[in-house]
C-alpha positions in Angstrom: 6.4 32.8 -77.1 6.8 28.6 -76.5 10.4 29.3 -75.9 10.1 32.0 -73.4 7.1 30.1 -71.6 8.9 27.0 -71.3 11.8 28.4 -69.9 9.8 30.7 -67.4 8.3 27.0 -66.6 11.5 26.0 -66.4 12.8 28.3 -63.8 9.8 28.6 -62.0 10.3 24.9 -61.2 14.1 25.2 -60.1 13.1 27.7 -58.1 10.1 26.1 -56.1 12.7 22.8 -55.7 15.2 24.8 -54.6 12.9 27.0 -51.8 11.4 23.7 -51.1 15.4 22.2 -50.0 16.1 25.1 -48.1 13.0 24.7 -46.3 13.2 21.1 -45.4 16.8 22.1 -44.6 15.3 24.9 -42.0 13.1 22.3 -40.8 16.2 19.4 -40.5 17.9 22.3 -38.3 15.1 23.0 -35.8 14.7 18.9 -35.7 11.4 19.1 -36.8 11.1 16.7 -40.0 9.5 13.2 -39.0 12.7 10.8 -40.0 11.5 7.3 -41.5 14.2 6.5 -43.0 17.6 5.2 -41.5 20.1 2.9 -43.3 19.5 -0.9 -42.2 22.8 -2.6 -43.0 23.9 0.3 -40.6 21.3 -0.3 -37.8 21.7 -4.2 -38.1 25.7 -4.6 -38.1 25.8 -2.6 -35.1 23.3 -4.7 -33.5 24.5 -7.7 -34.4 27.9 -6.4 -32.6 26.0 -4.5 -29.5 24.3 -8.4 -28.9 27.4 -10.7 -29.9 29.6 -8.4 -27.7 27.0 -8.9 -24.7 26.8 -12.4 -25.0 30.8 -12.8 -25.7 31.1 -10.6 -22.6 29.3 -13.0 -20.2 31.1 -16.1 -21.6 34.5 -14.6 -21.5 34.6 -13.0 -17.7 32.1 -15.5 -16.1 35.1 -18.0 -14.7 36.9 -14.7 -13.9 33.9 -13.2 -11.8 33.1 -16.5 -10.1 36.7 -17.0 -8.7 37.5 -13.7 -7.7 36.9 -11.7 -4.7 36.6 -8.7 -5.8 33.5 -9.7 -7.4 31.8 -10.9 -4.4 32.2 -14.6 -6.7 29.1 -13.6 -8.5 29.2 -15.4 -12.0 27.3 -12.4 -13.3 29.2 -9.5 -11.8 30.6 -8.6 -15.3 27.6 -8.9 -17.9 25.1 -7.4 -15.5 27.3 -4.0 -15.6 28.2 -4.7 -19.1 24.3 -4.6 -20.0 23.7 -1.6 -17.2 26.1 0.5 -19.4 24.8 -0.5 -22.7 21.4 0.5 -21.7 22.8 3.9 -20.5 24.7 4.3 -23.8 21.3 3.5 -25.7 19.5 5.9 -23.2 22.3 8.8 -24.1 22.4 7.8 -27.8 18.7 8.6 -28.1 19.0 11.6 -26.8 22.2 12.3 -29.0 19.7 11.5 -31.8 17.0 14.3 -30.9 20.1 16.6 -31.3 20.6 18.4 -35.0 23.7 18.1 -36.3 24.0 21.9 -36.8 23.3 22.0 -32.6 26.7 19.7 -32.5 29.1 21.6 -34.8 28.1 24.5 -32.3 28.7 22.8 -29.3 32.4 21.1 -31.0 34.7 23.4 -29.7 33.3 23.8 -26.1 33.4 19.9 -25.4 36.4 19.7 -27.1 37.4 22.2 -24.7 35.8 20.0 -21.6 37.4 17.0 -22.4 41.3 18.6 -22.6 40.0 19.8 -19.0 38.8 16.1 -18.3 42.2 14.8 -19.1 44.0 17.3 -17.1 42.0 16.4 -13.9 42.7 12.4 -14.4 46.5 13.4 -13.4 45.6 15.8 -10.4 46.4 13.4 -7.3 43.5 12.4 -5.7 41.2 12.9 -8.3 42.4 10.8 -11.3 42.1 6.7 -10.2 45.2 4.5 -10.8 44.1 0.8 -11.9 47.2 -1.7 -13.2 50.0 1.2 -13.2 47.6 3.4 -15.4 45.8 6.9 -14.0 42.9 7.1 -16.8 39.5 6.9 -14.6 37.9 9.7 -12.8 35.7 8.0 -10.0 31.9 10.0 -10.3 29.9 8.4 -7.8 29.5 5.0 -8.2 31.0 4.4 -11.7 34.3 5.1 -13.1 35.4 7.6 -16.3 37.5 7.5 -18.5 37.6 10.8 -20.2 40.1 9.3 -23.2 36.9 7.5 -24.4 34.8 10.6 -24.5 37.6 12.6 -26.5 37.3 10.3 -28.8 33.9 11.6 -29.6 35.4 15.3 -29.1 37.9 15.0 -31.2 35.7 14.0 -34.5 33.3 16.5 -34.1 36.4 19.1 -33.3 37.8 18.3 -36.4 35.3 18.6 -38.7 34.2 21.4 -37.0 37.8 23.1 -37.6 38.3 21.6 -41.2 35.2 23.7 -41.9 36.1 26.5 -40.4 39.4 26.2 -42.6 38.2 24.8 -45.8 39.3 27.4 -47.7 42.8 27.4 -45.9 43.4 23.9 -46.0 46.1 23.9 -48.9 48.3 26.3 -45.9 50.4 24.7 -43.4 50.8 27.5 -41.7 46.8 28.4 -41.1 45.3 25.2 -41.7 47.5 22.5 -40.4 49.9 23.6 -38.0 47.2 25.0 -35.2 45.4 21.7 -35.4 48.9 20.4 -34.8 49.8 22.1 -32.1 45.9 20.8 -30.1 46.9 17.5 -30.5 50.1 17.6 -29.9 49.1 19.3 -26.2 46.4 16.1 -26.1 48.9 13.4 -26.6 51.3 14.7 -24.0 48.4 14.6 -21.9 47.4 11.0 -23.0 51.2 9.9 -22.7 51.4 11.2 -19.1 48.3 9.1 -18.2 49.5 6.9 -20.2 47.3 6.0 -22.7 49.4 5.5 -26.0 46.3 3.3 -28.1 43.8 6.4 -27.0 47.1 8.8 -28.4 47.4 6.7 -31.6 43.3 7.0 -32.1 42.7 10.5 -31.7 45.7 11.1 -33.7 44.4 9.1 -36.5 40.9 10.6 -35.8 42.3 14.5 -36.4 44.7 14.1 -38.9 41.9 11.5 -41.0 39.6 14.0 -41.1 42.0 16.9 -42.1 42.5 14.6 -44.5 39.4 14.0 -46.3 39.3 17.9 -45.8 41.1 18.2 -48.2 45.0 19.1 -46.5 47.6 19.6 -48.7 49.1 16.3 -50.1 52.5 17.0 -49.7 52.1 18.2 -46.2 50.3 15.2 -45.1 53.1 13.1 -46.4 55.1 15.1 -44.1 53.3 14.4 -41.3 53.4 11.0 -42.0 57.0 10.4 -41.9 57.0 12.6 -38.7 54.5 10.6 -36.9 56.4 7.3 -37.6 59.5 8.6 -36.6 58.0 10.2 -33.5 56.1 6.7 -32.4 59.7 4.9 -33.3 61.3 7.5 -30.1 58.3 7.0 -28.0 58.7 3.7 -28.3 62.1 3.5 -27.6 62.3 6.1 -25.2 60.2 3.8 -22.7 61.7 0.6 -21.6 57.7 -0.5 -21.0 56.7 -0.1 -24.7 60.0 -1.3 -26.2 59.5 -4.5 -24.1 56.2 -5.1 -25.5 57.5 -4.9 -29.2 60.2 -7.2 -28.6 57.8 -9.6 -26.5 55.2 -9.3 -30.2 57.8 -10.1 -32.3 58.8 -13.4 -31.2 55.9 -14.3 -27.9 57.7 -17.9 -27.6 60.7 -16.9 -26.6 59.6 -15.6 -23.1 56.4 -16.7 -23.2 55.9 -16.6 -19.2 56.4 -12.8 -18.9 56.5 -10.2 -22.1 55.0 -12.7 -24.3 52.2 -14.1 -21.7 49.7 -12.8 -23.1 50.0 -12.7 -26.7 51.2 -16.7 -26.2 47.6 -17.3 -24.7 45.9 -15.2 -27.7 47.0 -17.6 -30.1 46.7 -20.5 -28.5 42.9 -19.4 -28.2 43.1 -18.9 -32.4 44.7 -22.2 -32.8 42.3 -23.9 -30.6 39.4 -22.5 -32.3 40.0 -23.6 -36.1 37.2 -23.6 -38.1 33.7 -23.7 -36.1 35.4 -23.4 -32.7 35.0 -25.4 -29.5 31.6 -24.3 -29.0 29.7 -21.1 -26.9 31.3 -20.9 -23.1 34.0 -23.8 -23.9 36.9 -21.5 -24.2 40.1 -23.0 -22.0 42.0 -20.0 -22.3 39.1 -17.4 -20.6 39.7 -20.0 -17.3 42.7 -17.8 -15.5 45.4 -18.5 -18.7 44.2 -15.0 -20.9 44.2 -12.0 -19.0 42.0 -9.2 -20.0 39.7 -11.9 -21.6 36.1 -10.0 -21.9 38.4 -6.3 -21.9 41.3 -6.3 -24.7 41.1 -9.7 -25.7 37.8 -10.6 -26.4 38.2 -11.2 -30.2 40.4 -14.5 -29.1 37.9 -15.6 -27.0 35.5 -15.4 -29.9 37.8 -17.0 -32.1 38.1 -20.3 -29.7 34.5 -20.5 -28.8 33.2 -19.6 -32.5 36.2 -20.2 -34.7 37.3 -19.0 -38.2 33.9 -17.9 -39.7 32.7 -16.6 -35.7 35.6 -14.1 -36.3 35.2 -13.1 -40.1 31.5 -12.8 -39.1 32.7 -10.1 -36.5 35.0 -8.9 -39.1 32.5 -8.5 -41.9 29.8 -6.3 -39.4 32.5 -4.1 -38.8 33.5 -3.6 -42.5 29.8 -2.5 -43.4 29.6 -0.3 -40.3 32.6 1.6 -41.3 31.9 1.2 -45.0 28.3 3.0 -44.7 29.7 5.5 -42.6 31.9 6.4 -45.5 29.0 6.2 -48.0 26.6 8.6 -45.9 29.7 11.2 -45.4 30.3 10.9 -49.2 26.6 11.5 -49.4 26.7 14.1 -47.1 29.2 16.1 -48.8 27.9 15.8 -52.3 24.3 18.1 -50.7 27.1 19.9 -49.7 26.7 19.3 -45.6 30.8 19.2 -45.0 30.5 18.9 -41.2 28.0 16.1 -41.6 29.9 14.6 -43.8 33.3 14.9 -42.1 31.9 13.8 -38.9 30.6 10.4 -40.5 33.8 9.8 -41.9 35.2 10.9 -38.9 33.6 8.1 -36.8 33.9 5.4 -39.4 37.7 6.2 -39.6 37.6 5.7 -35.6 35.2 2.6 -35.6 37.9 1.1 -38.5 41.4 2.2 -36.9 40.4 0.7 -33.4 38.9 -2.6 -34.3 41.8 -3.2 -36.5 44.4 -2.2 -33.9 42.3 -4.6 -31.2 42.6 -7.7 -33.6 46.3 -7.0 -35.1 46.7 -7.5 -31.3 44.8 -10.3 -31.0 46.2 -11.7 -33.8 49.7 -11.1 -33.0 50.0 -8.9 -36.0 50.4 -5.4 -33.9 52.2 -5.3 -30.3 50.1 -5.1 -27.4 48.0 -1.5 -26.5 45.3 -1.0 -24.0 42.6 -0.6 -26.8 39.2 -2.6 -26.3 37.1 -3.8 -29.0 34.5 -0.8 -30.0 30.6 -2.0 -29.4 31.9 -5.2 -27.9 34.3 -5.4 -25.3 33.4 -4.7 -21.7 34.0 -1.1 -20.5 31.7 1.7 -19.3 32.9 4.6 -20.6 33.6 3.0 -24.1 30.2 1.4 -24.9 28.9 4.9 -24.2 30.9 7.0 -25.8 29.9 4.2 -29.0 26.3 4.2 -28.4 26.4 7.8 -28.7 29.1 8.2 -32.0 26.5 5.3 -33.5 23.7 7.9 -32.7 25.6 10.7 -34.4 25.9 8.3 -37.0 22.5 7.6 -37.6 21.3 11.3 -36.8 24.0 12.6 -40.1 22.2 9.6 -42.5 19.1 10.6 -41.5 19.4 14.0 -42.1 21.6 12.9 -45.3 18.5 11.2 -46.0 15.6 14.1 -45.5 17.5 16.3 -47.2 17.7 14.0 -50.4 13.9 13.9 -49.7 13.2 17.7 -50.0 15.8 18.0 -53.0 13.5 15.5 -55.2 10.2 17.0 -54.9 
């Protein structure tokens, strides 16, 4: 009779925790659960990189605003609509918050869908903006968009929407990885005819990433692999642009007043910086010698102005932004949530892939691409489409979170 009582108590209580999970679950999905919880090495690394990059912004692009005409000369021509957009993105990544995460695995296809259409109107005539021998901005009133930003967003949620979809076919090239295959293959002709070939190597690394952690067959994946280096080796070589900006990364010096300009400039900012650097707003190189300085080359701004440790300060917030994200989607996927999961993964794999391209380049360790630093560099488009992957970000560890909540009780 003990026996039997303790293990209808026993049962009894599984079963109350589990109805009590599957409501708070119910509850998560109609975003009705108060969330007090959110993970604060998260919250203040992206701070710290959202209020470094403003201020790193201003110091880098005042010269540049002052002296130019487009500007009108105003010194503050760049930060103001550097901080304009970061409000916006904050504005849009609260809203992105209110959203449930089952709402966006919904929704993944369709803007997936918009943003293929997105890229397609960038090269009608008339419609897509050239800037610098580059046709990536559609003009919307009185801002510009670049639609390869927003795909970047598109393109995680797609593919952990799709690796869900899949999971069970994952281990198949034909059903699981060759129609995924075939998307981005039709993106990245796309991106190439824009071009855009960093925004082609992200959201290739984005798709493929997350098939990844989806659990794609191994073999295949080494496949891939070798295919995708021997495809960037042709593209490469196939365009007399890119192939002159290898050869100019490989050696800058030895035409270091055309292919090697910039790169030249980048380490003399690194060099000039050492330990501590020359001190907030004394960079040399941001006066006319770096171009792109408060765009693509930010980080060697930094790196004069605030030396060594101002750069492995930058370095070390974005290691525990992307190293969080990886914690919550292993969190995620342990309650069993896969598309929250895979999409926090997802973003930390784009966060990680894109800083480190941005300072290879800085550093001279990668040839040059048109990829800004994520949360920091100026650009429109691209602080907004980071507010709101951030917001994503926080809305999956919140719900990881709340879920964990209802689970112990």
């Amino acid at each position: 009779m003990k026996l039997g009582a303790s293990l209808t108590a026993l049962f009894s209580g599984a079963a109350r925790k589990a109805d009590t999970r599957s409501r708070v679950a119910d509850r998560i999905a109609r975003g009705s659960v108060p969330g007090r919880e959110l993970d604060p090495l998260l919250i203040w690394s992206a701070i710290g990189l959202l209020l470094l990059g403003l201020v790193m912004v201003y110091s880098a692009s005042i010269a540049i605003a002052e002296g130019s005409r487009f500007t009108g000369y105003q010194p503050y021509y760049f930060v103001t609509r550097h901080a304009l957009f970061l409000t916006i993105g904050i504005g849009c990544g609260l809203l992105a918050f209110k959203l449930p995460m089952a709402h966006w695995q919904q929704m993944a296809p369709w803007l997936f869908v918009g943003g293929v259409v997105l890229l397609v109107a960038v090269l009608i005539p008339g419609l897509g903006r050239e800037v610098n021998g580059a046709q990536r901005w559609l003009s919307v009133g009185l801002i510009n968009l670049q639609p390869s930003e927003l795909m970047k967003i598109f393109a995680v949620l797609y593919a952990a929407d799709y690796t869900v979809r899949k999971l069970d076919a994952m281990s198949s090239f034909r059903r699981g990885f060759l129609p995924m295959t075939v998307v981005i293959i039709m993106v990245g002709g796309l991106l190439l005819r824009e071009p855009d070939f960093g925004a082609f190597v992200v959201i290739t690394t984005i798709a493929f990433g997350v098939l990844f952690l989806g659990g794609v067959n191994g073999r295949v994946f080494v496949l891939l692999a070798v295919v995708a280096v021997i495809g960037f080796i042709i593209l490469i070589l196939s365009s007399p642009y890119r192939l002159e900006r290898v050869l100019g990364f490989m050696d800058p010096w030895k035409d270091a007043f055309r292919t090697g300009y910039q790169l030249s400039h980048a380490l003399i900012a690194f060099g000039r910086g050492e330990w501590f650097g020359v001190g907030l707003g004394g960079s040399v190189e941001k006066l006319f010698y770096l171009p792109e300085a408060h765009t693509d080359f930010l980080l060697a701004v930094i790196a004069e102005e605030l030396g060594f440790v101002g750069v492995m300060v930058v370095v070390l917030m974005f290691a525990v932004l992307v190293q969080r994200a990886f914690v919550i989607g292993r969190e995620a996927i342990k309650l069993e949530r896969y598309f929250v999961g895979l999409v926090a993964q997802g973003i930390g794999l784009w966060i990680g892939v894109q800083s480190f391209i941005n300072m290879g380049v800085n550093m001279g360790l990668l040839p040059t691409k048109g990829l800004t630093l994520p949360l920091m560099s100026f650009g429109g488009s691209g602080i907004v489409a980071n507010c709101v992957a951030l917001a994503i970000l926080l809305r999956c560890d919140w719900e990881v979170r709340q879920l964990k909540r209802g689970s112990s009780v």
